[in-house]
C-alpha positions as CSV (number, residue, x, y, z in Angstrom):
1,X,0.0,0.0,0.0
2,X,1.1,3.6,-1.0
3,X,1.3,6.2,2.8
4,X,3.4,8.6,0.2
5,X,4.6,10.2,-2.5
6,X,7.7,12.9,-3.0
7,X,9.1,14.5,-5.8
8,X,11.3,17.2,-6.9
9,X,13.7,19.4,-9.2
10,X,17.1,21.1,-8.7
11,X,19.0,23.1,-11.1
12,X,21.9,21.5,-11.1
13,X,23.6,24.6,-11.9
14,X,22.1,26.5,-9.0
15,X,23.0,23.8,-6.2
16,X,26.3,23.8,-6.8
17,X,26.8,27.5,-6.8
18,X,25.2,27.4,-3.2
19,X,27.4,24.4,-2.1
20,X,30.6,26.6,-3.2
21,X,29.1,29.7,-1.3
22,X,28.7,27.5,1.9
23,X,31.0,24.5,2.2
24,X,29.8,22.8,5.0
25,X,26.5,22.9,3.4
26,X,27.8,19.4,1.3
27,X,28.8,17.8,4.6
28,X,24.9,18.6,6.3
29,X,23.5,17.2,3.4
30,X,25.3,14.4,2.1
31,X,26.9,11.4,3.5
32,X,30.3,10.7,3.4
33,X,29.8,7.6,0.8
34,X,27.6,10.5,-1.5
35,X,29.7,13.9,-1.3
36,X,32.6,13.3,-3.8
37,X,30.0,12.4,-6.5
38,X,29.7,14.5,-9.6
39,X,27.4,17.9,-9.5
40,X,24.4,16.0,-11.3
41,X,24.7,13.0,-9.0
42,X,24.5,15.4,-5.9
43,X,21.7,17.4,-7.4
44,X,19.9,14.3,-7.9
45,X,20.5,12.8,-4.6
46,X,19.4,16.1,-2.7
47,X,16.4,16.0,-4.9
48,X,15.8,12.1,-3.7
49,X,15.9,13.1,-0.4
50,X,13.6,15.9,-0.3
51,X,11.6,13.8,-2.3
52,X,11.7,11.6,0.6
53,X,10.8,13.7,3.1
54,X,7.9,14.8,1.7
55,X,6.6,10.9,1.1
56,X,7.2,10.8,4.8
57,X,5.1,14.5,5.3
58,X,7.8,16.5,4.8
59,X,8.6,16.7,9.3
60,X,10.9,19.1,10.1
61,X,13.3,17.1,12.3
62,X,14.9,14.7,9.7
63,X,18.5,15.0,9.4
64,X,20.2,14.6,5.9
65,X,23.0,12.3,7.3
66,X,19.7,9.7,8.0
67,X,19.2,9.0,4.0
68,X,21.9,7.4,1.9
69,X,21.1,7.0,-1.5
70,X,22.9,4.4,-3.6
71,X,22.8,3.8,-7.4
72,X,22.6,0.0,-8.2
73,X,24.0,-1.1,-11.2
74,X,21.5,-2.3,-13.2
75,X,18.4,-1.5,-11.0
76,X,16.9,0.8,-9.1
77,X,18.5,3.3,-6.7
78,X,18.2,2.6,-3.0
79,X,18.4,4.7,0.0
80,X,19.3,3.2,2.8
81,X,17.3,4.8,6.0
82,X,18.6,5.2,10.1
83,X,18.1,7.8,13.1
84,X,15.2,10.3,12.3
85,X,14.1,9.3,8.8
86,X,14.2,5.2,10.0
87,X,12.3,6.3,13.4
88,X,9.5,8.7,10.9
89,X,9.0,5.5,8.9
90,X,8.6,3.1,11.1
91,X,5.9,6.1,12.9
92,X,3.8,5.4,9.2
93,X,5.0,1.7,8.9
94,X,6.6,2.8,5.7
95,X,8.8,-1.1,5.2
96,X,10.2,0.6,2.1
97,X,10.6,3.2,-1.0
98,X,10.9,2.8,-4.4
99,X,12.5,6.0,-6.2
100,X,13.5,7.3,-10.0
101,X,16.4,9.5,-10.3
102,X,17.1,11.7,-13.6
103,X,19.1,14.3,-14.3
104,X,19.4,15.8,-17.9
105,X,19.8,19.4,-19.3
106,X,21.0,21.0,-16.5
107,X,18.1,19.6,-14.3
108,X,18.3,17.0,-11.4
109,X,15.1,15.1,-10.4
110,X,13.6,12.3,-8.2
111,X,10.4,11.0,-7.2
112,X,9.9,8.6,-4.4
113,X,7.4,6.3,-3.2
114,X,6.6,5.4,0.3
115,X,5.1,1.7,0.6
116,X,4.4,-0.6,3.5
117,X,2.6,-4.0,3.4
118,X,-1.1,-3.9,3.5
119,X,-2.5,-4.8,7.1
């Protein structure tokens, strides 16, 4: 059963000018196995995990360090989920997402799904 559903742009262009005008900005956001990935790979990853967030009602009290997304070659990304996003979906007995990444002409995207296992 679907509890939710996130997606979202970035300009690819745009994020990185704001990661150069605030360094630490890439070390909030992304996890140490995402932040040496190329500018569309970060663009699309923030965008997964806003998309995230918002599957899980966008709280407030996420951190970004919680969501790691992975590519897997040949299938899907993953994102693998501890601390505050873990603890919000297990709250909505979200057991998993399923999310599409793109990122073409400049422009970064993702959708995610929110799923758990029909009661």
């Amino acid at each position: 059963m679907i509890v939710g559903v996130g997606i979202d742009v970035v300009d690819v262009a745009r994020f990185m000018a704001t990661l150069d005008r605030a360094p630490g900005l890439r070390e909030k956001l992304f996890t140490p196995e995402e932040r040496d990935l190329p500018a569309s790979s970060l663009a699309a990853r923030f965008a997964a995990k806003e998309a995230i967030a918002k599957a899980l009602g966008a709280p407030g009290n996420m951190s970004w360090q919680d969501a790691t997304v992975r590519r897997v070659l040949g299938g899907p990304p993953e994102v693998e989920i501890i601390g505050t996003v873990a603890a919000r979906a297990a709250e909505l007995g979200i057991d998993r997402f399923h999310l599409s990444l793109s990122h073409d002409a400049g422009i970064a995207s993702a959708v995610a799904i929110a799923e758990r296992d029909p009661a």
